[in-house]
mmCIF file as gemmi writes it, N, C-alpha and C atoms, coordinates in Angstrom:
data_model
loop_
_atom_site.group_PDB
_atom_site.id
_atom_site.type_symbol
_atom_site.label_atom_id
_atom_site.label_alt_id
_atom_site.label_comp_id
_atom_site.label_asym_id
_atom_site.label_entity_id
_atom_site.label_seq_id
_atom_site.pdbx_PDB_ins_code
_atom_site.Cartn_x
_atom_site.Cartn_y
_atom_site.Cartn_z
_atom_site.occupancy
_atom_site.B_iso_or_equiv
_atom_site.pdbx_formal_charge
_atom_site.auth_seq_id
_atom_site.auth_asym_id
_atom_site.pdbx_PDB_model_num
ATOM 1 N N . UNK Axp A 1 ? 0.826 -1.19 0 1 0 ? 1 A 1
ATOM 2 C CA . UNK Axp A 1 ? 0 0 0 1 0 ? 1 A 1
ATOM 3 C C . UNK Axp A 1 ? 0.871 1.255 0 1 0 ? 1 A 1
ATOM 4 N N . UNK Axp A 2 ? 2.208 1.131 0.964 1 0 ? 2 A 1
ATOM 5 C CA . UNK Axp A 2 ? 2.437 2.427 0.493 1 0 ? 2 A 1
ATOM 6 C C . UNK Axp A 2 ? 3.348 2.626 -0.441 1 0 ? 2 A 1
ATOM 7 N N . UNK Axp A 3 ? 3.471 1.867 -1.425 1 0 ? 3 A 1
ATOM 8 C CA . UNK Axp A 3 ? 4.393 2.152 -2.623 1 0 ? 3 A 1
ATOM 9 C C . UNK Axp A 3 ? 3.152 2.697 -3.964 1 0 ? 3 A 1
ATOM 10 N N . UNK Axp A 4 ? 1.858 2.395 -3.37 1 0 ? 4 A 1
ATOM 11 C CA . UNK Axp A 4 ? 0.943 2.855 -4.171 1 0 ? 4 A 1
ATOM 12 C C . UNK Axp A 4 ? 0.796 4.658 -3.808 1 0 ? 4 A 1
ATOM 13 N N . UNK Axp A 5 ? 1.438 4.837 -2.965 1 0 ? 5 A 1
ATOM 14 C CA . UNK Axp A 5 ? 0.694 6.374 -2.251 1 0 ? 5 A 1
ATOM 15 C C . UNK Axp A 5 ? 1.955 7.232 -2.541 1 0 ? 5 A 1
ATOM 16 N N . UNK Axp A 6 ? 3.186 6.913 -3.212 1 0 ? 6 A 1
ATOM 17 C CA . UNK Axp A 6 ? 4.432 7.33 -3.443 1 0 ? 6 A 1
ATOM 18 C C . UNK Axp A 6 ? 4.164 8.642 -4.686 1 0 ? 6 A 1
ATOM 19 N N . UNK Axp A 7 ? 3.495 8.056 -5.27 1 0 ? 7 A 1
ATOM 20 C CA . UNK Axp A 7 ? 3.261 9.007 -6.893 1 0 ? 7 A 1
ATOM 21 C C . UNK Axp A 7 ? 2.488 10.074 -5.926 1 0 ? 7 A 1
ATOM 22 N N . UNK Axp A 8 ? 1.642 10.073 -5.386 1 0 ? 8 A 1
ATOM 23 C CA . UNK Axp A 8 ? 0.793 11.213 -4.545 1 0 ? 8 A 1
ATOM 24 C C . UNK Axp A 8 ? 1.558 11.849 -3.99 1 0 ? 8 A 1
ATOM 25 N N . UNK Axp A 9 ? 2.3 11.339 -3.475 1 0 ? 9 A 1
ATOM 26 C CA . UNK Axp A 9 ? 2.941 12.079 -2.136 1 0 ? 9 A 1
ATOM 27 C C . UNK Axp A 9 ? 3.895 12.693 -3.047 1 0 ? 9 A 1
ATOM 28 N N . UNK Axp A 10 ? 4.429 12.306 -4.061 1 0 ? 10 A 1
ATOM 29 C CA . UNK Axp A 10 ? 5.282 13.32 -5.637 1 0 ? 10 A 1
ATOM 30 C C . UNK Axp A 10 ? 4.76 14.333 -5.681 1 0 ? 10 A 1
ATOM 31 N N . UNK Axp A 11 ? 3.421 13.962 -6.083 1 0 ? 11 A 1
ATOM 32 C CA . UNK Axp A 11 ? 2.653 14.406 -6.957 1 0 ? 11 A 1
ATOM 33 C C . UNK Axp A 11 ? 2.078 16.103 -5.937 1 0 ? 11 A 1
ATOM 34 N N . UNK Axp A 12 ? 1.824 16.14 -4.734 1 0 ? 12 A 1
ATOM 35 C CA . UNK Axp A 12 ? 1.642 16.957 -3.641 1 0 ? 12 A 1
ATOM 36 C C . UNK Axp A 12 ? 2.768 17.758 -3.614 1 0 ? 12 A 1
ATOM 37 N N . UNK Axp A 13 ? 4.156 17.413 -3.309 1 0 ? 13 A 1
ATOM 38 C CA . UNK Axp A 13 ? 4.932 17.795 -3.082 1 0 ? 13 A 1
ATOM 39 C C . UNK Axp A 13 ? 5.863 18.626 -4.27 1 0 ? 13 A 1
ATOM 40 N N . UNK Axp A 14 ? 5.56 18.335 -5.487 1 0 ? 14 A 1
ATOM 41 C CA . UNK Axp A 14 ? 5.397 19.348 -6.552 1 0 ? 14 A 1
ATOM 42 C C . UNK Axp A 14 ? 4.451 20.368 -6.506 1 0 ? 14 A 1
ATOM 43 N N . UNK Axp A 15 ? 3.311 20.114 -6.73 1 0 ? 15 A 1
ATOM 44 C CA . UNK Axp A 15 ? 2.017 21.201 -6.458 1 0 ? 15 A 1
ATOM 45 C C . UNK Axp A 15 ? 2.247 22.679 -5.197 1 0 ? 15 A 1
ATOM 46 N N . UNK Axp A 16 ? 3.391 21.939 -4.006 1 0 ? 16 A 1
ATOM 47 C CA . UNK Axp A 16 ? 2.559 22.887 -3.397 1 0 ? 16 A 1
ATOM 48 C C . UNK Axp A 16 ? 4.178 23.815 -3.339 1 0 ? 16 A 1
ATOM 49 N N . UNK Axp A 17 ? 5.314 23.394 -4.145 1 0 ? 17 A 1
ATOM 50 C CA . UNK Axp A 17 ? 6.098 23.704 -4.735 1 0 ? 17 A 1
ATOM 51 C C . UNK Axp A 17 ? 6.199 24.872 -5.779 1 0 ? 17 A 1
ATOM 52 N N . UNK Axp A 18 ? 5.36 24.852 -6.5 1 0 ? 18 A 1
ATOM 53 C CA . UNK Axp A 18 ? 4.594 25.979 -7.547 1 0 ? 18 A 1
ATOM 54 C C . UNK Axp A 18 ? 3.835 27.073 -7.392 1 0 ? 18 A 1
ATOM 55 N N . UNK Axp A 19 ? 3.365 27.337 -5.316 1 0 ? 19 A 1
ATOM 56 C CA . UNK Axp A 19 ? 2.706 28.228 -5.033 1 0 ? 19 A 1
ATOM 57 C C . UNK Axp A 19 ? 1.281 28.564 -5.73 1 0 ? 19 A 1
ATOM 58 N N . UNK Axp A 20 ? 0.954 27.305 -6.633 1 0 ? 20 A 1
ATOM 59 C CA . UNK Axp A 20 ? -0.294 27.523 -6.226 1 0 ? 20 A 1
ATOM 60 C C . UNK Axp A 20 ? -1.673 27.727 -5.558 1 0 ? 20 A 1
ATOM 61 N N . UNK Axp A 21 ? -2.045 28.772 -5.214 1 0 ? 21 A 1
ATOM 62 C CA . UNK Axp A 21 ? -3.586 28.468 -4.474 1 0 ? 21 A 1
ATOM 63 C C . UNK Axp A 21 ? -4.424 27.332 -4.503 1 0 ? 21 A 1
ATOM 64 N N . UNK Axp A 22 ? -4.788 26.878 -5.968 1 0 ? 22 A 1
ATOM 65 C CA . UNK Axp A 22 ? -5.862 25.533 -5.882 1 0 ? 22 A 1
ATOM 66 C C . UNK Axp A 22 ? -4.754 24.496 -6.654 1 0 ? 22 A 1
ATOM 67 N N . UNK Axp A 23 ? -3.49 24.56 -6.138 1 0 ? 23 A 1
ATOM 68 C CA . UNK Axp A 23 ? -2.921 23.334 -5.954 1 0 ? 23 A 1
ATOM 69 C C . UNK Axp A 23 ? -3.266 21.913 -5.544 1 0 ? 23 A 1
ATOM 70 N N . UNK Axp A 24 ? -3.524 22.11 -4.214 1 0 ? 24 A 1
ATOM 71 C CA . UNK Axp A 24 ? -4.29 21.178 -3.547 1 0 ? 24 A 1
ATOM 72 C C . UNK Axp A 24 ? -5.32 20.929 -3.708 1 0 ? 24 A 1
ATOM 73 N N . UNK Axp A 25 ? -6.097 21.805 -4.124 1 0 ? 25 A 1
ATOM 74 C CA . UNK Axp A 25 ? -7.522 21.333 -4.867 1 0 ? 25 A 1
ATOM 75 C C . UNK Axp A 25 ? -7.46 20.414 -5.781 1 0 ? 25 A 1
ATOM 76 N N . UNK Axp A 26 ? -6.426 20.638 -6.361 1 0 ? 26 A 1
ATOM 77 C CA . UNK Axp A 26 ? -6.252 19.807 -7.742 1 0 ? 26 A 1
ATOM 78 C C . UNK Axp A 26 ? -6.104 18.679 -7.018 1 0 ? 26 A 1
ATOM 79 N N . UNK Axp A 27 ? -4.564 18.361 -5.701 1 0 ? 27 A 1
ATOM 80 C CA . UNK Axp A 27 ? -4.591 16.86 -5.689 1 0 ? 27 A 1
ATOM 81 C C . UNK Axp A 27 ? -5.709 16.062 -5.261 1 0 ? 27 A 1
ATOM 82 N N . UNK Axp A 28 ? -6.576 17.18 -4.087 1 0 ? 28 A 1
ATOM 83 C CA . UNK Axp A 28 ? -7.382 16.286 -3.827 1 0 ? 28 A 1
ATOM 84 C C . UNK Axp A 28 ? -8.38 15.736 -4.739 1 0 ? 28 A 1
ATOM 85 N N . UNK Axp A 29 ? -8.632 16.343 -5.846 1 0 ? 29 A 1
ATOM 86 C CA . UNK Axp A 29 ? -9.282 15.297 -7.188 1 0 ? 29 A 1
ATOM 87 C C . UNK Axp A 29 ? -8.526 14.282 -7.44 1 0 ? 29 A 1
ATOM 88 N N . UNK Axp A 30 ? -7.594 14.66 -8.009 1 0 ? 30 A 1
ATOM 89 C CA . UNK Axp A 30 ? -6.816 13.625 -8.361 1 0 ? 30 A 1
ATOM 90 C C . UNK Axp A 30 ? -6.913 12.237 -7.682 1 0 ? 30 A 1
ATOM 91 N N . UNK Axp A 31 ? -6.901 12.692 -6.225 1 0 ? 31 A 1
ATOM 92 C CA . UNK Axp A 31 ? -6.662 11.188 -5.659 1 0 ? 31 A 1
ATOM 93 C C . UNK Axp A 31 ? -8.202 10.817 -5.209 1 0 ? 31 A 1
ATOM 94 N N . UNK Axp A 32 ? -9.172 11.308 -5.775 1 0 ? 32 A 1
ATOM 95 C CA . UNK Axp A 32 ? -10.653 10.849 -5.867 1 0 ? 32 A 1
ATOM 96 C C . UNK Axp A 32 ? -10.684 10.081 -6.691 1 0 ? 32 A 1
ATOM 97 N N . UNK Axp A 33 ? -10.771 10.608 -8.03 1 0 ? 33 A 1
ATOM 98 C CA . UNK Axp A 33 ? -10.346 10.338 -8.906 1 0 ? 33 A 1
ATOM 99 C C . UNK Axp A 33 ? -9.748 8.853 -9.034 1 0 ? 33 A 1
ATOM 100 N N . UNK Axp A 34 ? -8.708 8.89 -8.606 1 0 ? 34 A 1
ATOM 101 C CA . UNK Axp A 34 ? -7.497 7.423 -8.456 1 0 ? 34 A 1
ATOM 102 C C . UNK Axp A 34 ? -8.44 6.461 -7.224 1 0 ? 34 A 1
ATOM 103 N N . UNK Axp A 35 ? -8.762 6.827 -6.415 1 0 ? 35 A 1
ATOM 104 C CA . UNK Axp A 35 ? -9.736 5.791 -5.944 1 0 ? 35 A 1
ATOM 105 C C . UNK Axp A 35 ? -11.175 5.489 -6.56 1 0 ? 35 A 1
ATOM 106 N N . UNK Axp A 36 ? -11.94 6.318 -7.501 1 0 ? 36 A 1
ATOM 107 C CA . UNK Axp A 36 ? -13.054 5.867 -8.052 1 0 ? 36 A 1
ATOM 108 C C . UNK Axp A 36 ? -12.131 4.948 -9.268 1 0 ? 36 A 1
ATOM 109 N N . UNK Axp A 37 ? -11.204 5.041 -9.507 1 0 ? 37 A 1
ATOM 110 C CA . UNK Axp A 37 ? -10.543 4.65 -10.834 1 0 ? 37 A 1
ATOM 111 C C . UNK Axp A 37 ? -10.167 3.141 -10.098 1 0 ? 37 A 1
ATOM 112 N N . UNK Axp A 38 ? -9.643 2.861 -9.397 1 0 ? 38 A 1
ATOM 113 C CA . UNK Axp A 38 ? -8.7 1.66 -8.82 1 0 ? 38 A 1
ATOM 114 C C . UNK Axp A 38 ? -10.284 1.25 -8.1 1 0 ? 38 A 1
ATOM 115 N N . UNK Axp A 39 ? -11.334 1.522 -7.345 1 0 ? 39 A 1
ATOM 116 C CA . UNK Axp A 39 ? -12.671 0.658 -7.268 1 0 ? 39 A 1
ATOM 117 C C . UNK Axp A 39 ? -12.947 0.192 -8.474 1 0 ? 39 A 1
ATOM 118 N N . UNK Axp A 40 ? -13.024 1.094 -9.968 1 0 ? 40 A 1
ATOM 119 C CA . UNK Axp A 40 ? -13.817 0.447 -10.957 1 0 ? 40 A 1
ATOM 120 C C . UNK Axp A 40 ? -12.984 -0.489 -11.563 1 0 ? 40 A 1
ATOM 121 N N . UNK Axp A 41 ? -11.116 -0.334 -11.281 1 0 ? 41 A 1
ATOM 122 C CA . UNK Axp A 41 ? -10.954 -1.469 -11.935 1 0 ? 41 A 1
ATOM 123 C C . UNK Axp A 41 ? -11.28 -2.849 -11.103 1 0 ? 41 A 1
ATOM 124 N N . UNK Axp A 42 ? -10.756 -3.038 -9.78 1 0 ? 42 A 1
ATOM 125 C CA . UNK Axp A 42 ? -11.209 -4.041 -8.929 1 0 ? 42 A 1
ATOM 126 C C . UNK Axp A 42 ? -12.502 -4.648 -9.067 1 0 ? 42 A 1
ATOM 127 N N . UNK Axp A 43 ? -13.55 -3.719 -9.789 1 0 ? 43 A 1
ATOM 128 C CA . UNK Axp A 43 ? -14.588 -4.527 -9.896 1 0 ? 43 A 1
ATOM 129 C C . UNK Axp A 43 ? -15.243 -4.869 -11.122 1 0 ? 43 A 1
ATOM 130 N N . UNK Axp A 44 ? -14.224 -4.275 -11.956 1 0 ? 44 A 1
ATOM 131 C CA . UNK Axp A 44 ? -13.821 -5.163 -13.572 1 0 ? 44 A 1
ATOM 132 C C . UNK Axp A 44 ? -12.659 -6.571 -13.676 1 0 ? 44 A 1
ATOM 133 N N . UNK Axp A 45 ? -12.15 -6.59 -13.123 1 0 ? 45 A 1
ATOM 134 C CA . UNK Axp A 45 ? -11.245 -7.472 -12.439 1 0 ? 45 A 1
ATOM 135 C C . UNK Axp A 45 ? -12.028 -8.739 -11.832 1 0 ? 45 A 1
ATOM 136 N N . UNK Axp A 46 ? -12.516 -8.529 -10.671 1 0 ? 46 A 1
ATOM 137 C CA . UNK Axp A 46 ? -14.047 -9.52 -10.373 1 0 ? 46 A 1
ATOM 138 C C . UNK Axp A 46 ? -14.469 -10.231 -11.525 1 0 ? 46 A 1
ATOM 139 N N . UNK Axp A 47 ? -15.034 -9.078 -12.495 1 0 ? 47 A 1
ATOM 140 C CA . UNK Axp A 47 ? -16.148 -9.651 -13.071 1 0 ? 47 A 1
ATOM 141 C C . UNK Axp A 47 ? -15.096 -10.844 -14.344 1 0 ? 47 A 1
ATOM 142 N N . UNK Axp A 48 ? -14.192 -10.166 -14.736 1 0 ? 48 A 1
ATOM 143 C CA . UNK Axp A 48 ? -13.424 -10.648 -15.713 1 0 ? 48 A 1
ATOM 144 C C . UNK Axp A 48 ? -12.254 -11.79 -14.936 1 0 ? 48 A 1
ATOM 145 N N . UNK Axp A 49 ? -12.598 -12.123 -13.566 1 0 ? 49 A 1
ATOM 146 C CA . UNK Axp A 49 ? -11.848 -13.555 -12.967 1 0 ? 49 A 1
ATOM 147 C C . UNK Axp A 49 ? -13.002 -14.364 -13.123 1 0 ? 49 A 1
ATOM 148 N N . UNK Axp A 50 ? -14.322 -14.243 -13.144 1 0 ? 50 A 1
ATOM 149 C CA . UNK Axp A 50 ? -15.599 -14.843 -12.579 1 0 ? 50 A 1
ATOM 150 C C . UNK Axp A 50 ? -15.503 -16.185 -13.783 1 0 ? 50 A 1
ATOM 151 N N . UNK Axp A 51 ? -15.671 -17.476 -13.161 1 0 ? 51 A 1
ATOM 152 C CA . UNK Axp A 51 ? -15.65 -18.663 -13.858 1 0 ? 51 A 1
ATOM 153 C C . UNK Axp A 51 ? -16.925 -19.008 -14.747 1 0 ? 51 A 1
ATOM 154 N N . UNK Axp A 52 ? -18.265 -17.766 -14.724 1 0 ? 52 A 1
ATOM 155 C CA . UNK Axp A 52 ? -19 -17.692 -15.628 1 0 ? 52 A 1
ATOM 156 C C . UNK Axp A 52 ? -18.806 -16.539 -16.922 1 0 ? 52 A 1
ATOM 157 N N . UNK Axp A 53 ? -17.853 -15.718 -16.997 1 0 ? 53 A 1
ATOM 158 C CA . UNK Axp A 53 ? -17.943 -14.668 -17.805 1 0 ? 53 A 1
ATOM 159 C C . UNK Axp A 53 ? -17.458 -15.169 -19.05 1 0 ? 53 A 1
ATOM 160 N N . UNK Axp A 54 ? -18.749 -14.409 -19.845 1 0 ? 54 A 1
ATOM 161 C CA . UNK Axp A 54 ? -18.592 -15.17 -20.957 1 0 ? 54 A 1
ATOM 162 C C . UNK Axp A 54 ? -19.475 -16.424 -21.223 1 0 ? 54 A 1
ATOM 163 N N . UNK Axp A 55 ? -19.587 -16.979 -20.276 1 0 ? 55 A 1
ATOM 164 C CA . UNK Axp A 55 ? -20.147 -18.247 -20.795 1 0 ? 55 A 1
ATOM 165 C C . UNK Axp A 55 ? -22.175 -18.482 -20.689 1 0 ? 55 A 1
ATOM 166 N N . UNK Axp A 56 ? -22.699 -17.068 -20.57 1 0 ? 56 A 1
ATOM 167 C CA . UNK Axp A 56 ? -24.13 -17.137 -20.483 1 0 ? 56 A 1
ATOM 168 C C . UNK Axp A 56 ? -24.358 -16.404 -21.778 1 0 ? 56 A 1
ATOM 169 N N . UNK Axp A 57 ? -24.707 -17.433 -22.775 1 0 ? 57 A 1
ATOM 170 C CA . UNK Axp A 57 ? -24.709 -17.206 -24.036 1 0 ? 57 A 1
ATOM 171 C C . UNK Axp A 57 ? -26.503 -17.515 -24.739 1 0 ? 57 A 1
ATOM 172 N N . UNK Axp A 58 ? -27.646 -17.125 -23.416 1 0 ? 58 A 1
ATOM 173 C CA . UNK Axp A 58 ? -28.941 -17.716 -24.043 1 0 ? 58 A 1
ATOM 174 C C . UNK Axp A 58 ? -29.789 -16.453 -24.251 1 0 ? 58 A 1
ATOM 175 N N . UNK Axp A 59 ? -29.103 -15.421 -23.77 1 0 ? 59 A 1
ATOM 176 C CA . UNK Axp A 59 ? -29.439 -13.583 -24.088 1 0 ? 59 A 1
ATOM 177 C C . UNK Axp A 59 ? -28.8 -13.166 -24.962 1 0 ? 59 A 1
ATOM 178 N N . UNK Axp A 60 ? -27.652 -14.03 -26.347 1 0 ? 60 A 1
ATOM 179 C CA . UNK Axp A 60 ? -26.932 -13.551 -27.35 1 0 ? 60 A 1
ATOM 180 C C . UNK Axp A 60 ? -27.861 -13.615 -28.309 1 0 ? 60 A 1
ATOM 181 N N . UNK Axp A 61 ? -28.001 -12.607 -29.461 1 0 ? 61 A 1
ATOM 182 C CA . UNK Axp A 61 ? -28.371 -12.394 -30.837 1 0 ? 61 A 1
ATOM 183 C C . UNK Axp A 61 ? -27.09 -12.742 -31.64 1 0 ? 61 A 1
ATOM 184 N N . UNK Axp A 62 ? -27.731 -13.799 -32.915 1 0 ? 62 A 1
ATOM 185 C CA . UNK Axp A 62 ? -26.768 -13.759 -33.664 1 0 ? 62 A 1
ATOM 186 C C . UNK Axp A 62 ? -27.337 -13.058 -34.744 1 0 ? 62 A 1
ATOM 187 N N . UNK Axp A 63 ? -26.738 -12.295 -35.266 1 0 ? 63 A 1
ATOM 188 C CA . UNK Axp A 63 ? -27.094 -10.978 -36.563 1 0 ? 63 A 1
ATOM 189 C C . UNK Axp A 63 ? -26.459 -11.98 -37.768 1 0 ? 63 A 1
């Protein structure tokens, strides 16, 4: 976990480097952002380990 929080803690420590005002505004998206992003893959991940995916084929159209 915390080799995942390394780029942030970069990523902060540039920002507030630059004297910006909504510096930090920015990271804190960012790392919203990176957690709605890393939930949706985990639960694409799920679906794409699941020992049925793929294989419910009686709702397919063949064109």
């Amino acid at each position: 976990m915390e080799e995942q929080k390394l780029p942030l803690v970069l990523v902060t420590k540039y920002l507030r480097n630059r004297s910006n005002p909504n510096a930090m505004l920015t990271v804190f998206q960012f790392e919203r952002e990176a957690v709605v992003l890393a939930n949706w893959l985990r639960d694409q991940e799920v679906l794409a380990l699941s020992q049925d995916f793929g294989q419910d084929l009686r709702h397919a159209v063949n064109y």
